[in-house]
N, C-alpha and C positions, 0 to 999 in steps of 0.2 A: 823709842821714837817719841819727839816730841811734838804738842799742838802748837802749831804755828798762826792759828787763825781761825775764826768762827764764821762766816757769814750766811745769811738768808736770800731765799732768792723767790720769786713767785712769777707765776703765769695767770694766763686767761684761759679760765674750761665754762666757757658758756655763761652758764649762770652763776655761777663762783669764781674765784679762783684757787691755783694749789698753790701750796708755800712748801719748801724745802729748806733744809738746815745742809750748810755745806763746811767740813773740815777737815783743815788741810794740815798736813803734818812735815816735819820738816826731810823724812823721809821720801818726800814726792808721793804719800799714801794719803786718796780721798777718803771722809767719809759721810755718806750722807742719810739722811731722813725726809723724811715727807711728815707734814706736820697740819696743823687746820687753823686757822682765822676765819671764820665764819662769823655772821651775825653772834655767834655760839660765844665765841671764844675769841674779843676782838681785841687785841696786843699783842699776842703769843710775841709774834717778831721784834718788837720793842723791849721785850723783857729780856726773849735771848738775847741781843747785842748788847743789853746791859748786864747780863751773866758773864760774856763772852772774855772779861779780863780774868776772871776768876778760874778761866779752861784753859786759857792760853799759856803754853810754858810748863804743862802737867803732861804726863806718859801719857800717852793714849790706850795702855793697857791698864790706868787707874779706874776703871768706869767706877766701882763703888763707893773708891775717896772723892769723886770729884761729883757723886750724886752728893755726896755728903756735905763737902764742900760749898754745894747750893744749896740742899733743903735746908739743914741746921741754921744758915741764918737767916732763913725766910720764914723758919715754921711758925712765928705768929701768926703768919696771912698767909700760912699752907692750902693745897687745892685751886681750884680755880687755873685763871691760864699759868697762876706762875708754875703749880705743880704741869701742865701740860709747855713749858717752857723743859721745864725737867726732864721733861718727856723726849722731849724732841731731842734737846746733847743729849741723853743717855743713846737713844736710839741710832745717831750718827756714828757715838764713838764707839759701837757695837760694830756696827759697818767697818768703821777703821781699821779696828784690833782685827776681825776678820782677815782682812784683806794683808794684815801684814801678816799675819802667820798663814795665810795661803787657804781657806778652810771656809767652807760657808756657814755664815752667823748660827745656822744650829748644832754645830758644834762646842760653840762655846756653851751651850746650853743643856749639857751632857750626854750629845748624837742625836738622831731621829729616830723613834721609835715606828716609824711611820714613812712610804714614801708617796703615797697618793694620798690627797682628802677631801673628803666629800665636800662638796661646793653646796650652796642654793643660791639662785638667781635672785638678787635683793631686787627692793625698786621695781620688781617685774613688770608693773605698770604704771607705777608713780611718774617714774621721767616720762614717759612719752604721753600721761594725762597732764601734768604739774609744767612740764617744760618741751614742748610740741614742736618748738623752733630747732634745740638741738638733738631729741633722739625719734625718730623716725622709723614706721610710719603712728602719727599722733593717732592716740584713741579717742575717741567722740563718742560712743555709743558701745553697748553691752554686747554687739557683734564685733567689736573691735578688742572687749576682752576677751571673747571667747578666743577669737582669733590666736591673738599670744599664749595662751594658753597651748594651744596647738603647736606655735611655733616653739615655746617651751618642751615639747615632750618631741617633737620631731629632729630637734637640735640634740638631743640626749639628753639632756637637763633630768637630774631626779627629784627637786625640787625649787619651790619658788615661791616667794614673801613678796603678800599684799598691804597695802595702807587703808585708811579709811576714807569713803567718800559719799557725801550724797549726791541723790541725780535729781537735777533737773529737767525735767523736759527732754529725759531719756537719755541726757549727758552728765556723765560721771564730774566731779567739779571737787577736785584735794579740800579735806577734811580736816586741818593741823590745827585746831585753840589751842591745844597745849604750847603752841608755835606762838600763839599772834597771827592764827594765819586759818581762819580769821582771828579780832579780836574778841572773844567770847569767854571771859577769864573765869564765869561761874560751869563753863565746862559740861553744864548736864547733855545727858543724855536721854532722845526723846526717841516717842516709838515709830517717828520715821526715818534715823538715824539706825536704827534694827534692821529695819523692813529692807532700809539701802543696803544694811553690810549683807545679810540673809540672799541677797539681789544676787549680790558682786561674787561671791565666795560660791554662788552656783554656776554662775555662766563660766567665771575659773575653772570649775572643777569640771562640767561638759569639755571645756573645750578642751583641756590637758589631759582627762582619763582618770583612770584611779592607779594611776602606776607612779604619779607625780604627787609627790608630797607637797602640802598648801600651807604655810605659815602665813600667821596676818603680825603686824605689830602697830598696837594700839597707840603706843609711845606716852604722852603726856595728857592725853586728849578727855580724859576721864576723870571723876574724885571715884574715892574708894564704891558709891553708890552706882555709879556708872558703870564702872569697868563688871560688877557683878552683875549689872543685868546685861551687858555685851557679852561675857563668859558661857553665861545662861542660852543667850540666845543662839549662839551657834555652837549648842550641845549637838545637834542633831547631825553634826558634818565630823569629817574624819580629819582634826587637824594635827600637824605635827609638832606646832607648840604655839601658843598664845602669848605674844611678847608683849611687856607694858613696863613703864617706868613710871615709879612712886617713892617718894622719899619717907617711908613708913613700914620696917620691914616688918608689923604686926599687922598692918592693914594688908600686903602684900601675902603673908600667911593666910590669910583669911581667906583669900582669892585664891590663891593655890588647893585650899581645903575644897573650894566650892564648887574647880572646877575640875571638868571631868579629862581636859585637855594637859598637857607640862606646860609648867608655865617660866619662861623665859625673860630675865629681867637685870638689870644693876648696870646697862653700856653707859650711864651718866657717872657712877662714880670716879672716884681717884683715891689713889691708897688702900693698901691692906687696910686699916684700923676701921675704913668706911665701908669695907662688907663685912666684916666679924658680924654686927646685928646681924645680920640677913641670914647669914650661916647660921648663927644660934640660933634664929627663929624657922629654918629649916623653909627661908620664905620663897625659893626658887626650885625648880629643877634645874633646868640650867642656868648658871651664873655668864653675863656677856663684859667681857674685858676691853676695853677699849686701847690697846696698846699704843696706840700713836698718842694718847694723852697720857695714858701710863709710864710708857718707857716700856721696852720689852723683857729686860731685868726686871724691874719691877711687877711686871705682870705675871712673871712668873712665880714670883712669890705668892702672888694671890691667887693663882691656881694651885701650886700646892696644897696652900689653906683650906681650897673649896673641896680638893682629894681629901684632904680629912674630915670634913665632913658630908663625904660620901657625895659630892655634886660635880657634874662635867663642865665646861664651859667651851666659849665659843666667843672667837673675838668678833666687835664692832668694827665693820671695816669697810669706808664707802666713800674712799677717798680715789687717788691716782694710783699708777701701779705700782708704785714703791709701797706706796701703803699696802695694798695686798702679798707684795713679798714678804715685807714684815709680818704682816700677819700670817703668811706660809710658814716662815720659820720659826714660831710660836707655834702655831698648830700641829709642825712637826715631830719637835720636842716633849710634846705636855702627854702626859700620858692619860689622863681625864678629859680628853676630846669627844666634843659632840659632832659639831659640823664648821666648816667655814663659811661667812657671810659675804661676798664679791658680789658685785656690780657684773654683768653681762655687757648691759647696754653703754655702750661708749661713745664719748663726743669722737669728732672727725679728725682731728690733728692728734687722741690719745695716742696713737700708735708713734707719731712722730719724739714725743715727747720723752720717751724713754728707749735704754738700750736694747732690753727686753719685756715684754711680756709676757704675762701667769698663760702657763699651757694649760688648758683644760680639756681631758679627755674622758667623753661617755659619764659626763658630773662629775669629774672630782680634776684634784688640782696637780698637775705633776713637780715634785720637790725639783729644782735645778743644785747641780753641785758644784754652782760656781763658786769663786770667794765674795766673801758680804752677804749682802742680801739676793745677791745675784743681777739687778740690774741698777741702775742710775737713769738720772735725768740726763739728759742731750744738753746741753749751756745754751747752743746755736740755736737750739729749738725754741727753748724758755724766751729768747730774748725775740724772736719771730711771731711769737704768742705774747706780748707785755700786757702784763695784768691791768684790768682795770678797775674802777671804784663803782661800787653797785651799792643804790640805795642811799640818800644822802652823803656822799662822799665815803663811806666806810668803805674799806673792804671786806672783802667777801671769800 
């Protein structure tokens, strides 16, 4: 069965929007991806439709010649969105081949070893501090975490990841310089920026119980002298791992040595060859995969790698619901599995936007055994939702 055609497609989710990769084969078999244009990662979509000759007219059972086909003549300027360009046609025509041999995407991936996976609640509090407008009801005050908190362990939820914030005047206010958000590129860390995380990670922990696992991820927000006295600081709490992103997998060692917490890190990279350091340097407990930038082939490569040197990982996933099927049938597969990262909290039209959503029962994620990924984008939906441009005309 041949590729007849590549196209991208995007909607409106609030404060972003989602993009998908759509491929159609001359079989009448779709197949598709969900992929990221963020402030992060702004072309993706310009790159695939200039990939898109290179796909077209190729089996759609070639995934590994036609990865080839794109990296080898890209690999001077490998990584970045063109490798997440990569990402996205590998991850559709996974969907495809699926769908024509009748079998859901972890099949091609040599079965499930697994049919339920443990979920945590990302964002637990981030959207409804960061973004008030679409997820409801907004938190304003340290009785508004406590609160979620509750409603995390009363939903069944086993656990749940916080961000960092200081409070003002009793209100919690998103913490992102490693973002630009704010702009503060020298990044330290001061001892009211403690005293706030020490705040936030107790009113959490009242209000959920001790039966609810607490992850924070620090992300970018830190230099190597910060994140050690952040690790330091919340010695005294029971966390389930300590996430941070650093591009220094010796300074990242150091921090794992120093803390008493696992420390969970690398959802920025791209390519096997760009966790080997990290591996050799034994700088993570768990290793975070970013498959929608990776490609899910590909990402499985790099969890094997992380199997041999003895580390589990766990995919980056905090996109629409294609993205978390993707990540379902990666998680189902791998056999070095820690946990799955999903989003709970959903804008208002999510539901409309696709065929299915991720079943989650008592924390964990129920495998579906449909062909593909198991669901798709609605087209009627996408175009009832038309993406918008956020932030000086870019998208988002």
């Amino acid at each position: 069965m041949k590729i007849t055609k590549v196209e991208t497609l995007s909607c409106d989710a609030g404060w972003r929007n989602y993009h998908f990769v759509k491929i159609s084969t001359d079989g009448g078999v779709i197949g598709w991806s969900e992929f990221d244009e963020s402030l992060q990662s702004p072309g993706v979509a310009a790159i695939i439709n200039r990939f898109a000759p290179r796909v077209v007219g190729h089996s759609v059972h070639a995934i590994e010649w036609i990865y080839a086909n794109l990296h080898n003549p890209t690999r001077s300027s490998s990584g970045g969105v063109v490798a997440q360009a990569i990402g996205a046609i590998e991850n559709a025509l996974l969907d495809a081949k699926a769908k024509v041999l009748g079998v859901p995407c972890y099949e091609l991936f040599g079965g499930r070893v697994r049919e339920r996976i443990p979920v945590y609640w990302s964002h637990c509090d981030t959207w409804r501090i960061a973004h008030p407008t679409f997820y409801k009801p907004a938190i304003v005050d340290l009785d508004g975490v406590k609160a979620l908190g509750r409603e995390v362990r009363d939903k069944g939820h086993r656990a749940l990841k916080t961000n960092l914030y200081r409070y003002k005047d009793g209100k919690p206010e998103f913490w992102m310089p490693g973002f630009g958000r704010p702009l503060f590129p020298e990044a330290n860390v001061d001892k009211a920026l403690l005293r706030d995380l020490r705040t936030h990670l107790a009113a959490l922990k009242e209000g959920a119980g001790q039966n609810v696992d607490i992850l924070i991820d620090l992300n970018f927000n830190a230099k190597t002298e910060g994140y050690l006295e952040l690790v330091r600081t919340i010695n005294e709490f029971e966390m389930f791992w300590i996430e941070l992103d650093i591009f220094n997998p010796e300074a990242l060692a150091l921090i794992r040595r120093e803390s008493r917490h696992p420390i969970a890190s690398c959802e920025t990279l791209l390519g096997l060859p760009a966790f080997l350091p990290y591996f050799r340097e034994q700088s993570m407990d768990v290793a975070i995969i970013d498959t929608v930038w990776n490609g899910t082939w590909q990402s499985l490569k790099i969890a094997a790698a992380a199997a041999a040197y003895d580390v589990n990982v766990a995919p980056h996933n905090y996109y629409g619901h294609l993205s978390s099927m993707m990540s379902a049938h990666f998680c189902a597969a791998v056999p070095n599995l820690r946990v799955m990262e999903i989003d709970i909290d959903r804008l208002a039209w999510d539901h409309e936007l696709f065929t299915h959503e991720p079943q989650i029962e008592n924390g964990e994620l129920v495998i579906p055994d449909r062909p593909g990924w198991g669901t798709e984008p609605v087209e009627a939906a996408l175009k009832a939702h038309p993406p918008k441009n956020l932030g000086n005309g870019v998208p988002q």
